[in-house]
ModelCIF file with pLDDT and N, C-alpha, C, O atoms, coordinates in Angstrom:
data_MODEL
#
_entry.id   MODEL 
#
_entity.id                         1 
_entity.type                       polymer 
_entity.pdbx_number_of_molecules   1 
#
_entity_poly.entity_id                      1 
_entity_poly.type                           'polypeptide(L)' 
_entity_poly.nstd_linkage                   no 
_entity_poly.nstd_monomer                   no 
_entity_poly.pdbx_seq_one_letter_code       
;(UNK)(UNK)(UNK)(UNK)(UNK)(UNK)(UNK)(UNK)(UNK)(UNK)(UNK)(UNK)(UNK)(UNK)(UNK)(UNK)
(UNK)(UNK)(UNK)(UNK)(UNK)(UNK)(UNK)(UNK)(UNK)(UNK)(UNK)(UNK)(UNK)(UNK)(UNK)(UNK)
(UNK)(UNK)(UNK)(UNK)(UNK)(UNK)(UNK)(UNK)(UNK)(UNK)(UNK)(UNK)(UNK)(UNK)
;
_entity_poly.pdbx_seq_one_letter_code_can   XXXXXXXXXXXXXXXXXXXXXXXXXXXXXXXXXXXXXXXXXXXXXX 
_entity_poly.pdbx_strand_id                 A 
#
loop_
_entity_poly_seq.entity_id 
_entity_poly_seq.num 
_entity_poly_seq.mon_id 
_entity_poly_seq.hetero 
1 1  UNK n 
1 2  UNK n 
1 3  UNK n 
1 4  UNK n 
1 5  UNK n 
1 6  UNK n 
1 7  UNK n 
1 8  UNK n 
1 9  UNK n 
1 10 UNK n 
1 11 UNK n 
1 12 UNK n 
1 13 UNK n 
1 14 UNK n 
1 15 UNK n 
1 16 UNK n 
1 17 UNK n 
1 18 UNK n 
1 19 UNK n 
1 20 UNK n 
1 21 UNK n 
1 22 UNK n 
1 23 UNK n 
1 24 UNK n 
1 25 UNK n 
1 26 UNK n 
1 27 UNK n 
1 28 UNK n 
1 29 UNK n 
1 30 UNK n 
1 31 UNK n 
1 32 UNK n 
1 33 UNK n 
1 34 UNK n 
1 35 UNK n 
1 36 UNK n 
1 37 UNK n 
1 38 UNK n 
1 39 UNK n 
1 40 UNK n 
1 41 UNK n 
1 42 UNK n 
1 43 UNK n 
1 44 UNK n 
1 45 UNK n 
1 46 UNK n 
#
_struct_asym.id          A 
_struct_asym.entity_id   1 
#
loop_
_ma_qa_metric.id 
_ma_qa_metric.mode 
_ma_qa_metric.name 
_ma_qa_metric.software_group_id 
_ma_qa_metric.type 
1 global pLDDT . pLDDT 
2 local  pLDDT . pLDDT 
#
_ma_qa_metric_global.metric_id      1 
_ma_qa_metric_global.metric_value   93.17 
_ma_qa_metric_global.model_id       1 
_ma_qa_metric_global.ordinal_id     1 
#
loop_
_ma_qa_metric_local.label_asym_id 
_ma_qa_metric_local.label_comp_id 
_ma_qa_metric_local.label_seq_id 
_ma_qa_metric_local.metric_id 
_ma_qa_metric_local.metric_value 
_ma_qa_metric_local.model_id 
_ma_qa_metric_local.ordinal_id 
A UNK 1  2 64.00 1 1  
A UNK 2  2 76.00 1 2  
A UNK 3  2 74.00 1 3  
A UNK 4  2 86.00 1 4  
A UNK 5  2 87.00 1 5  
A UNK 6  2 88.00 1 6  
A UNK 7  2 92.00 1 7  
A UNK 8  2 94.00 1 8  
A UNK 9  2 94.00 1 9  
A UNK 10 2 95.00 1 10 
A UNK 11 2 95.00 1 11 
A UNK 12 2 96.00 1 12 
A UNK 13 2 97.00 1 13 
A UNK 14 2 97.00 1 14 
A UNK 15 2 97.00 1 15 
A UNK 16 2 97.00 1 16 
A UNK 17 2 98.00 1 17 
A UNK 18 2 97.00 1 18 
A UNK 19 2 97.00 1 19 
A UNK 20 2 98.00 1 20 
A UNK 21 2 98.00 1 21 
A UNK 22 2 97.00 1 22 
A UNK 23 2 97.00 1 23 
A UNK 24 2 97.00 1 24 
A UNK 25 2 98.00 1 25 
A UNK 26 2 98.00 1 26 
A UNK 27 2 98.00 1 27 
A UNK 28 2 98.00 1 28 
A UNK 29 2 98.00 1 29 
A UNK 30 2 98.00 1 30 
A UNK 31 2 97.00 1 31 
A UNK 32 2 97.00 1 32 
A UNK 33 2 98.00 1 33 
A UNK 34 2 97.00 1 34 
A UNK 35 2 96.00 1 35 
A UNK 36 2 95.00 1 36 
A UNK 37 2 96.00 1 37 
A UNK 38 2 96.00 1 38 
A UNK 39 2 95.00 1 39 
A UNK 40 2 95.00 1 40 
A UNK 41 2 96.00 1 41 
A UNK 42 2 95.00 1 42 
A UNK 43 2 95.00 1 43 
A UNK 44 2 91.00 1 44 
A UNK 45 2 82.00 1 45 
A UNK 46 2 69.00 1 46 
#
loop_
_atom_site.group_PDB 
_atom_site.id 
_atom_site.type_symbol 
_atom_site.label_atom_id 
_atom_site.label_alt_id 
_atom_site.label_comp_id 
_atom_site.label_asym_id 
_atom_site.label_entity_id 
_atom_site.label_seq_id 
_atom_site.pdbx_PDB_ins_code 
_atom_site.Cartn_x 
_atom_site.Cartn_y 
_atom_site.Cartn_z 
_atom_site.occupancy 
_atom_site.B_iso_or_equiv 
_atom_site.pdbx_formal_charge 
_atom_site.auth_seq_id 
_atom_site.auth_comp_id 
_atom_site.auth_asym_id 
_atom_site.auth_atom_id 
_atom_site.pdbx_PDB_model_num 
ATOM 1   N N  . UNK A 1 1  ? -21.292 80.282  -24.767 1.00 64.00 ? 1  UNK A N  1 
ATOM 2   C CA . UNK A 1 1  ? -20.472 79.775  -25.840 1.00 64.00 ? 1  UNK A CA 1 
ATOM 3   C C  . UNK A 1 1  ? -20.016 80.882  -26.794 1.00 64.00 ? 1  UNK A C  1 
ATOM 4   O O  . UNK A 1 1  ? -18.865 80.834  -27.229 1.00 64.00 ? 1  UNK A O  1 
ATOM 5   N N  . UNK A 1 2  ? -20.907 81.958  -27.177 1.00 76.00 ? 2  UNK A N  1 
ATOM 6   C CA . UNK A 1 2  ? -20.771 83.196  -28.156 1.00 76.00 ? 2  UNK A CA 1 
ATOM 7   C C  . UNK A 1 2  ? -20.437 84.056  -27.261 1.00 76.00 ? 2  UNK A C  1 
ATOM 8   O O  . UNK A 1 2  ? -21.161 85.015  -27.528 1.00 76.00 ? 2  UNK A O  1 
ATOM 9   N N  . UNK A 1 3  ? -19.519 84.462  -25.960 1.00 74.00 ? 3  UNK A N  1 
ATOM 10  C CA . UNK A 1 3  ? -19.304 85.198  -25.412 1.00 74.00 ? 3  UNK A CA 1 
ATOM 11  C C  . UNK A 1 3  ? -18.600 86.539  -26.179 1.00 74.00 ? 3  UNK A C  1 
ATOM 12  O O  . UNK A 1 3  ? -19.089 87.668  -26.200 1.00 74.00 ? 3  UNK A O  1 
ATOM 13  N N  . UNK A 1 4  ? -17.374 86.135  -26.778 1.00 86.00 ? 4  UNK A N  1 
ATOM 14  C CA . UNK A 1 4  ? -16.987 86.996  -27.705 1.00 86.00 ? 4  UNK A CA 1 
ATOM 15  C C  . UNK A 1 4  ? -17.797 87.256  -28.760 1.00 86.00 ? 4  UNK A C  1 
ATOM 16  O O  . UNK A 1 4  ? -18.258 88.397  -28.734 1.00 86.00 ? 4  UNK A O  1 
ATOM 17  N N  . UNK A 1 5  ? -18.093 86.653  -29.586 1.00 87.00 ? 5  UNK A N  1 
ATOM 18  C CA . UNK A 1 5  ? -19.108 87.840  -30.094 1.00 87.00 ? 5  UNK A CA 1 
ATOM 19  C C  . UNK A 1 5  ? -20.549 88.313  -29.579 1.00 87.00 ? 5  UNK A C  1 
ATOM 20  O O  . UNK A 1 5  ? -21.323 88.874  -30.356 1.00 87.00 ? 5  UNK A O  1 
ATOM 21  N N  . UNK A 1 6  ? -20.931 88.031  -28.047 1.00 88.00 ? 6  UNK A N  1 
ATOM 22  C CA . UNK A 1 6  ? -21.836 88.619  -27.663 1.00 88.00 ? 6  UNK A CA 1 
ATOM 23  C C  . UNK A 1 6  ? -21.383 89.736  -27.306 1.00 88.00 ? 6  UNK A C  1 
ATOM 24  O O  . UNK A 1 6  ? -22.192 90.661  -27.385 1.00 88.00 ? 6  UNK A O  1 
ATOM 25  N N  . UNK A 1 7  ? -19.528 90.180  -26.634 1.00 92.00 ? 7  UNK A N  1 
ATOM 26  C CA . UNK A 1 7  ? -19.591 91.427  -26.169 1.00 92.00 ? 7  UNK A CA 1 
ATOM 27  C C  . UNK A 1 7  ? -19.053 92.256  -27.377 1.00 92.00 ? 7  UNK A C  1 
ATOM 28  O O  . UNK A 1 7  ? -19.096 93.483  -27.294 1.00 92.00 ? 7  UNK A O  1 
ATOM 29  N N  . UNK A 1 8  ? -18.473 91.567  -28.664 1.00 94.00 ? 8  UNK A N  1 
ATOM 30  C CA . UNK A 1 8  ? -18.101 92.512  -29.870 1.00 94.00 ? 8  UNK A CA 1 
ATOM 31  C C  . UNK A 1 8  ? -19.482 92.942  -30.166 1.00 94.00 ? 8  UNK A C  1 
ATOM 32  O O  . UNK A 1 8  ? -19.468 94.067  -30.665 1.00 94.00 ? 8  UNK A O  1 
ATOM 33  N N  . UNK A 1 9  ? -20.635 92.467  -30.043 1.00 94.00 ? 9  UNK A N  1 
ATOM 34  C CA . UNK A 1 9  ? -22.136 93.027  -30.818 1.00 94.00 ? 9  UNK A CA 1 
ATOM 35  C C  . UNK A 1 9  ? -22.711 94.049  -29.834 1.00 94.00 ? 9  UNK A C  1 
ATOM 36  O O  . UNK A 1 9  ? -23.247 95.098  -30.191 1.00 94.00 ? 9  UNK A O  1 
ATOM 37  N N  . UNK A 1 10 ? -22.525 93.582  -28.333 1.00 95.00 ? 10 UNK A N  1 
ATOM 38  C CA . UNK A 1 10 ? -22.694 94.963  -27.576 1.00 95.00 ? 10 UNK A CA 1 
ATOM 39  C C  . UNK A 1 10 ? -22.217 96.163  -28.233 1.00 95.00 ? 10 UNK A C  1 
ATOM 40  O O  . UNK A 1 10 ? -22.745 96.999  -28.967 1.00 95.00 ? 10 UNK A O  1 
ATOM 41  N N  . UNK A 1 11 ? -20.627 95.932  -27.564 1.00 95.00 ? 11 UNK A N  1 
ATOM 42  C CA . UNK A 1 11 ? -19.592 96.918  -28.037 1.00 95.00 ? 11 UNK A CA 1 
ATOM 43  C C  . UNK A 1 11 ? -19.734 97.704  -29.165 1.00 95.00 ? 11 UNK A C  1 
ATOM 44  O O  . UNK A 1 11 ? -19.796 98.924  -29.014 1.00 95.00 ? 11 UNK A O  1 
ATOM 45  N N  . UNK A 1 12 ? -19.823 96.998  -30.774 1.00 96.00 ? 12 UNK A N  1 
ATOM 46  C CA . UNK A 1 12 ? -20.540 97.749  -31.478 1.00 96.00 ? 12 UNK A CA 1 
ATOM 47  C C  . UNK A 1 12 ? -21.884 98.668  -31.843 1.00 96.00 ? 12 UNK A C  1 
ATOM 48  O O  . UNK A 1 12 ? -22.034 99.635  -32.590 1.00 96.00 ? 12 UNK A O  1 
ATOM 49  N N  . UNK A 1 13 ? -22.620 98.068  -31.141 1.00 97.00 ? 13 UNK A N  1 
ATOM 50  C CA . UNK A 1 13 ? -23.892 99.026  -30.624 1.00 97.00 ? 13 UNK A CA 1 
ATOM 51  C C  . UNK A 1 13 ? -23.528 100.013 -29.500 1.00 97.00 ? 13 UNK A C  1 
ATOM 52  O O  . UNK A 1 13 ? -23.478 101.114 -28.952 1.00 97.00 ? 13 UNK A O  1 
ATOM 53  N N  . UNK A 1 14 ? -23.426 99.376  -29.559 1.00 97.00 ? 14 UNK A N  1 
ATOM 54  C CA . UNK A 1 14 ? -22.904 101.072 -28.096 1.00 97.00 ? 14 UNK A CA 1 
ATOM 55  C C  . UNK A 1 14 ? -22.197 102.171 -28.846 1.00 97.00 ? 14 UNK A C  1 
ATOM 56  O O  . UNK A 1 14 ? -22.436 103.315 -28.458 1.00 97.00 ? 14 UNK A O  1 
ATOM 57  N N  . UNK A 1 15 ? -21.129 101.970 -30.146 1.00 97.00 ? 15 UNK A N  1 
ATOM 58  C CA . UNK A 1 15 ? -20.558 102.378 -30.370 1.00 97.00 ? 15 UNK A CA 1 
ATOM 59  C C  . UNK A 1 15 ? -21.525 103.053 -31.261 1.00 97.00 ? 15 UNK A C  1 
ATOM 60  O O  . UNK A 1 15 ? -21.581 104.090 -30.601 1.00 97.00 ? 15 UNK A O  1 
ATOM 61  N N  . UNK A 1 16 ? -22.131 103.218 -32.005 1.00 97.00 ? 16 UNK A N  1 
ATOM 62  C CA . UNK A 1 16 ? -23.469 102.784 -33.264 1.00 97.00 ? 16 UNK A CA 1 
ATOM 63  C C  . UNK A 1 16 ? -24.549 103.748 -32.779 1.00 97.00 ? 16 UNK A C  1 
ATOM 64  O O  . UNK A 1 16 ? -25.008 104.603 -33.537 1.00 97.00 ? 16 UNK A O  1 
ATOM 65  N N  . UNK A 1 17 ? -25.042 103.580 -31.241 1.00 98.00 ? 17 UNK A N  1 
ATOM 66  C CA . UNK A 1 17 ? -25.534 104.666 -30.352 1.00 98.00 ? 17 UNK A CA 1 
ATOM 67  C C  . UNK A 1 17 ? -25.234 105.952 -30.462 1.00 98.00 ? 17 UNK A C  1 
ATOM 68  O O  . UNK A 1 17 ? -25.941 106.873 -30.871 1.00 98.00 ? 17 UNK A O  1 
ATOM 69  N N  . UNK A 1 18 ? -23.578 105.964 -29.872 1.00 97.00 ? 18 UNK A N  1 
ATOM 70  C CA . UNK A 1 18 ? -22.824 107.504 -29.316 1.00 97.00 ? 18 UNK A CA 1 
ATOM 71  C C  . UNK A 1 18 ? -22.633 108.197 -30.828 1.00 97.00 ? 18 UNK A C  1 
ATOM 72  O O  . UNK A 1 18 ? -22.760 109.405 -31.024 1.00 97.00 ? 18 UNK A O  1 
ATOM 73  N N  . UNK A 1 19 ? -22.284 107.154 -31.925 1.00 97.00 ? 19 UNK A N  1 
ATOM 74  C CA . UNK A 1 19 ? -22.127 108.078 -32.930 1.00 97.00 ? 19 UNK A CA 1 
ATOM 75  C C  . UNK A 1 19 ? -23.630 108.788 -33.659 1.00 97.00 ? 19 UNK A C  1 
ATOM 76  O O  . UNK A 1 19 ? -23.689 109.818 -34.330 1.00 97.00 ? 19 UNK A O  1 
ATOM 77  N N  . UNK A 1 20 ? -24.645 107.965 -33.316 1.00 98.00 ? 20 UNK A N  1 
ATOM 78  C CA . UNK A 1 20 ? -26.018 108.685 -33.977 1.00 98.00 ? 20 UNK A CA 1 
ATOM 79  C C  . UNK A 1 20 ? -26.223 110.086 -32.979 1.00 98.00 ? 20 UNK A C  1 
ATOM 80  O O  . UNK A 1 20 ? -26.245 111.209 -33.485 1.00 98.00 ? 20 UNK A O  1 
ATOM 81  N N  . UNK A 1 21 ? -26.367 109.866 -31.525 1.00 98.00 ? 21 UNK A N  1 
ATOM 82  C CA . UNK A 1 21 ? -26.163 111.027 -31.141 1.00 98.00 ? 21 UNK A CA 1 
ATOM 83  C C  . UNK A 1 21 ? -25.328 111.819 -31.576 1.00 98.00 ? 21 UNK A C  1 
ATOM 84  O O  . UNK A 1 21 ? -25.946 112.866 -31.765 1.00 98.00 ? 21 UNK A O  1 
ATOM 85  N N  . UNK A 1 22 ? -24.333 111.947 -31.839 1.00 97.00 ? 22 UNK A N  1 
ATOM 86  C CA . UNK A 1 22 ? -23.271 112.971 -32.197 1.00 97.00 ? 22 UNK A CA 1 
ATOM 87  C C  . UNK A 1 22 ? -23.115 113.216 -33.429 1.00 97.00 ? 22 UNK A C  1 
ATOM 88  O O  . UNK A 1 22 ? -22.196 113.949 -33.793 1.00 97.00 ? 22 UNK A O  1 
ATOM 89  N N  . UNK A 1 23 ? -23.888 112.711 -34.219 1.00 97.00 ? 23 UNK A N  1 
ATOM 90  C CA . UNK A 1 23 ? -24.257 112.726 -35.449 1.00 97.00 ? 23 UNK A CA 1 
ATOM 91  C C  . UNK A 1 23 ? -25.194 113.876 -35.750 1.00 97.00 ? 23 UNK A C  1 
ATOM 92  O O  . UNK A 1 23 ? -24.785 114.739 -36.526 1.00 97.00 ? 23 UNK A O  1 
ATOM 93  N N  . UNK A 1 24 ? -26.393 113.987 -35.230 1.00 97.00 ? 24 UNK A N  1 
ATOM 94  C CA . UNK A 1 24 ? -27.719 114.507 -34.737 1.00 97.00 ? 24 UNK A CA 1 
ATOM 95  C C  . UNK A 1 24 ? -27.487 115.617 -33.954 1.00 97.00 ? 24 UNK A C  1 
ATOM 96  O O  . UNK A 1 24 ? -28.434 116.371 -33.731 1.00 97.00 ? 24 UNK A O  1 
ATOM 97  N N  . UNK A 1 25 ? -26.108 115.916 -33.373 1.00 98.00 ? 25 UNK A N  1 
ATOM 98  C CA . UNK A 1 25 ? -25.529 117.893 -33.229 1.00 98.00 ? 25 UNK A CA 1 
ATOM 99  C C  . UNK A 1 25 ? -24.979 117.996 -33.923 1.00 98.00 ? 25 UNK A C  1 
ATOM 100 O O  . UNK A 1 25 ? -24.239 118.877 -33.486 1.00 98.00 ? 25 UNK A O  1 
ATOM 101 N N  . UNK A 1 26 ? -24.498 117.685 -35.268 1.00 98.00 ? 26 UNK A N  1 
ATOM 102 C CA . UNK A 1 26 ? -24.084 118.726 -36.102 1.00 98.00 ? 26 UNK A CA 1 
ATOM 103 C C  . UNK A 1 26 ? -24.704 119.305 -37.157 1.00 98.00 ? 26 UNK A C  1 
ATOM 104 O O  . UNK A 1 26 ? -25.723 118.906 -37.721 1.00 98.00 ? 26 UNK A O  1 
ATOM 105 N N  . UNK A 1 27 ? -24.060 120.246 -37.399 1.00 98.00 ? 27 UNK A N  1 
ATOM 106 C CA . UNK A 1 27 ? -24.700 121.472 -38.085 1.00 98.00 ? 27 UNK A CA 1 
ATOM 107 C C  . UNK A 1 27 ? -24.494 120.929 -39.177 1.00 98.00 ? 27 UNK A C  1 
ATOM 108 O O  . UNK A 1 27 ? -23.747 119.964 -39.335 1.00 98.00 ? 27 UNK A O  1 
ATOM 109 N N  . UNK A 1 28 ? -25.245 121.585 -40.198 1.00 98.00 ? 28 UNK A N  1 
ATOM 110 C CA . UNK A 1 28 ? -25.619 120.718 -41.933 1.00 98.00 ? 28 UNK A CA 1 
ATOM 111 C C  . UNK A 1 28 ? -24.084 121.193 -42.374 1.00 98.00 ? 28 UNK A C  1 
ATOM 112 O O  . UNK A 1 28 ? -23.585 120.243 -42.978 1.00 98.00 ? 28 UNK A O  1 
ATOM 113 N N  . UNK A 1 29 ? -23.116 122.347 -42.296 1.00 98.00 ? 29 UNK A N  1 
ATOM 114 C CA . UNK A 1 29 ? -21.729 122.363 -43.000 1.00 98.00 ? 29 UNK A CA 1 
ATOM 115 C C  . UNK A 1 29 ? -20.922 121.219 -42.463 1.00 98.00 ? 29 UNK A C  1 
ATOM 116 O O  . UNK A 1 29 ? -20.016 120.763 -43.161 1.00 98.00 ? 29 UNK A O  1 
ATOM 117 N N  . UNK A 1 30 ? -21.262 120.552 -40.880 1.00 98.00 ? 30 UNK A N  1 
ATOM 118 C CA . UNK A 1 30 ? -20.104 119.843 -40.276 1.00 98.00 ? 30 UNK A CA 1 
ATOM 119 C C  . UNK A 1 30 ? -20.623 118.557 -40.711 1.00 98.00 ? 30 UNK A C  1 
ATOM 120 O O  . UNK A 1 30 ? -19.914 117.552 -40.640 1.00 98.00 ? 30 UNK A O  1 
ATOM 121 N N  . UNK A 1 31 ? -21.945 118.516 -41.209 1.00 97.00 ? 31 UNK A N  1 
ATOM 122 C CA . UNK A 1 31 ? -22.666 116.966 -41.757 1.00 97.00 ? 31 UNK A CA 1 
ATOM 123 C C  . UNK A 1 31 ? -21.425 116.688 -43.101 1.00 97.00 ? 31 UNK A C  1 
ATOM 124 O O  . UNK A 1 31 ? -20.592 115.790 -43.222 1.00 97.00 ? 31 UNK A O  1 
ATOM 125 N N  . UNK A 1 32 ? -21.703 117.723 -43.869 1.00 97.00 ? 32 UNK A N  1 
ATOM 126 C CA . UNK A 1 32 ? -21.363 117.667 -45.258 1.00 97.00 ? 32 UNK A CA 1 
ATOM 127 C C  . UNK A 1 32 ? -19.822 117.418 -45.129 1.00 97.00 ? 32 UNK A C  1 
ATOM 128 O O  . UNK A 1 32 ? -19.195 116.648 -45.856 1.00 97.00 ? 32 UNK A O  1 
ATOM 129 N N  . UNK A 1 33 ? -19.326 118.116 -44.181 1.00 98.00 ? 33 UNK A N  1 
ATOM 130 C CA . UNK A 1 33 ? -17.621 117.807 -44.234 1.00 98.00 ? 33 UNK A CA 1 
ATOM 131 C C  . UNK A 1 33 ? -17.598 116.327 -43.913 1.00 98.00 ? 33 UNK A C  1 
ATOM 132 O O  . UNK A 1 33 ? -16.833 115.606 -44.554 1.00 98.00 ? 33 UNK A O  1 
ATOM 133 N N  . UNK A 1 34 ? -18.431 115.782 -42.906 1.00 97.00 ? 34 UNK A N  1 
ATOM 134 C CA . UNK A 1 34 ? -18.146 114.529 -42.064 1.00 97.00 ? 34 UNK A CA 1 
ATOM 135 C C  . UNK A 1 34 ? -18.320 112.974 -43.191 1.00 97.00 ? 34 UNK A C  1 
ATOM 136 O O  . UNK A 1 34 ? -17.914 111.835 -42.959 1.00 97.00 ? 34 UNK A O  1 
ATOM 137 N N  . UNK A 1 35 ? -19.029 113.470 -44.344 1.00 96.00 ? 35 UNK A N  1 
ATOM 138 C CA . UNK A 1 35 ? -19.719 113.156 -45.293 1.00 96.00 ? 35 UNK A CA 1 
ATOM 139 C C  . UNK A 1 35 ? -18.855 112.940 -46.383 1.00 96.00 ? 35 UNK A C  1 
ATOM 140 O O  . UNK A 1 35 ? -18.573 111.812 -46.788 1.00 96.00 ? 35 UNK A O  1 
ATOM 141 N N  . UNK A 1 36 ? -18.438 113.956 -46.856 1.00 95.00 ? 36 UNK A N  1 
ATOM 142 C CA . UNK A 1 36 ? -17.551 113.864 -47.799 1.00 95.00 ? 36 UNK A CA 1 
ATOM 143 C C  . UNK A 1 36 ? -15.810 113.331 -47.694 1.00 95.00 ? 36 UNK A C  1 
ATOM 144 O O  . UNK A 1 36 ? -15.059 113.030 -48.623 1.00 95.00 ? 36 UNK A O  1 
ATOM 145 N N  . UNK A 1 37 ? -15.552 113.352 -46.291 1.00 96.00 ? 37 UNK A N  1 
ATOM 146 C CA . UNK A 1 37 ? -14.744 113.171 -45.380 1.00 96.00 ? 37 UNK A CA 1 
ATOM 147 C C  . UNK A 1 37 ? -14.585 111.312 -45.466 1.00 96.00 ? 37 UNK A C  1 
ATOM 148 O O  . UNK A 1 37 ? -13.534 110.693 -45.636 1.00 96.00 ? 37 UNK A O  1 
ATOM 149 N N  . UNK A 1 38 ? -15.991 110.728 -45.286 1.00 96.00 ? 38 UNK A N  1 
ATOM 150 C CA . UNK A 1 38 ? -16.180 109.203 -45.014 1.00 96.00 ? 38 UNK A CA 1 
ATOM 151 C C  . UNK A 1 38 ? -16.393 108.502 -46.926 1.00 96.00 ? 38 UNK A C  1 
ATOM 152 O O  . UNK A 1 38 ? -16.016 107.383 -47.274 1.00 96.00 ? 38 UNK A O  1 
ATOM 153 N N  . UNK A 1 39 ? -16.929 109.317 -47.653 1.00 95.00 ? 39 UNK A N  1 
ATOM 154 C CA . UNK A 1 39 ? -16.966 108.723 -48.689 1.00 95.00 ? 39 UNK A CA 1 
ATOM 155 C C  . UNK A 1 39 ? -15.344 109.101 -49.492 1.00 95.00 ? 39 UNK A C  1 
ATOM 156 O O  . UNK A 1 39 ? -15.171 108.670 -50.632 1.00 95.00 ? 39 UNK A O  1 
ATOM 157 N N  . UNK A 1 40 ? -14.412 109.780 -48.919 1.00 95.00 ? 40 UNK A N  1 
ATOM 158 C CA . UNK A 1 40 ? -12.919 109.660 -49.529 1.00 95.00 ? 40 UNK A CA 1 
ATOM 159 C C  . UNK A 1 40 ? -11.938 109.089 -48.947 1.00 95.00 ? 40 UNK A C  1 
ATOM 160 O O  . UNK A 1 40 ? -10.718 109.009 -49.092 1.00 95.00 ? 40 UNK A O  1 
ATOM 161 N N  . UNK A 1 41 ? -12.811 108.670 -48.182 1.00 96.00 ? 41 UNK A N  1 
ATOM 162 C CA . UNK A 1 41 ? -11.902 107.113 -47.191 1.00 96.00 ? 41 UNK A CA 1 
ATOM 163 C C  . UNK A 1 41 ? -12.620 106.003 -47.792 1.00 96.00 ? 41 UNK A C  1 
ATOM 164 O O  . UNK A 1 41 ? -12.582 104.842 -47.383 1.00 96.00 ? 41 UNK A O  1 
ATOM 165 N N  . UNK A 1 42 ? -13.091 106.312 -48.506 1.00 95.00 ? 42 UNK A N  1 
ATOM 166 C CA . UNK A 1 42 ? -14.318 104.741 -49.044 1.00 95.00 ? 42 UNK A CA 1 
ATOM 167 C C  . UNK A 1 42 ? -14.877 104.002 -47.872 1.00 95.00 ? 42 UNK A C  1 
ATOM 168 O O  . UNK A 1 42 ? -14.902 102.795 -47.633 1.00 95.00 ? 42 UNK A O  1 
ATOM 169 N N  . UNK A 1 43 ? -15.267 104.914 -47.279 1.00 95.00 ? 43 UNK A N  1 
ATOM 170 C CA . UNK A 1 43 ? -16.804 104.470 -45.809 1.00 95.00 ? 43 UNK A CA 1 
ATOM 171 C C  . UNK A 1 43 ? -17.661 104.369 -46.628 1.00 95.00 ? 43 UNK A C  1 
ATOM 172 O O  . UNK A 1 43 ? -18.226 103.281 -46.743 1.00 95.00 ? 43 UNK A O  1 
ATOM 173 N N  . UNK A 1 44 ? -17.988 105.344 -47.361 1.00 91.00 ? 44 UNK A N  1 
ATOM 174 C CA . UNK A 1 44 ? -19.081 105.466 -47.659 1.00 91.00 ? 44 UNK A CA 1 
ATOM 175 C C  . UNK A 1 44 ? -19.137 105.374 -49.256 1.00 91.00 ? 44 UNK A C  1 
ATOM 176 O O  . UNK A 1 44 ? -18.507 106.160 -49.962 1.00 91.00 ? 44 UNK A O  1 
ATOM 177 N N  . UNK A 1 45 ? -20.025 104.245 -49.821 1.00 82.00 ? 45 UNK A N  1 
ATOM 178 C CA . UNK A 1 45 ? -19.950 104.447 -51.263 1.00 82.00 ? 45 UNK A CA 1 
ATOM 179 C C  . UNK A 1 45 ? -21.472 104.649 -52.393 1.00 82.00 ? 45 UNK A C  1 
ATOM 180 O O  . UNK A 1 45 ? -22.324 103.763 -52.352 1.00 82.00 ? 45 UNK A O  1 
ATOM 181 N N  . UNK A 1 46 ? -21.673 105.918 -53.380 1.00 69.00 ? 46 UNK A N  1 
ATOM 182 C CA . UNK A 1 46 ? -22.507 106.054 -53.620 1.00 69.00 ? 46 UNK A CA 1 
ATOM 183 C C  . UNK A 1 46 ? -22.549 105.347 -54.397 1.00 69.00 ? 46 UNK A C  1 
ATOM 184 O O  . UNK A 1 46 ? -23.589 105.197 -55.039 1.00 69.00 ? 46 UNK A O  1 
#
């Protein structure tokens, strides 16, 4: 019955996955750009 949102909640985990890995190689200058980058798009709010 929840098919669609069973494969949007996959889909987002999967997605949620690849970015923690790829998160977890960068270097602390490419953190801070990626960082400051998401909180001036308002991703991210302190």
């Amino acid at each position: 019955m929840n098919f669609d949102r069973q494969e949007e909640d996959t889909r987002r985990a999967e997605l949620i996955r690849i970015l923690e890995h790829s998160i977890e190689r960068l270097t602390l200058p490419e953190l801070e750009a990626l960082y400051y980058d998401l909180v001036a798009k308002d991703y991210i709010r302190k």
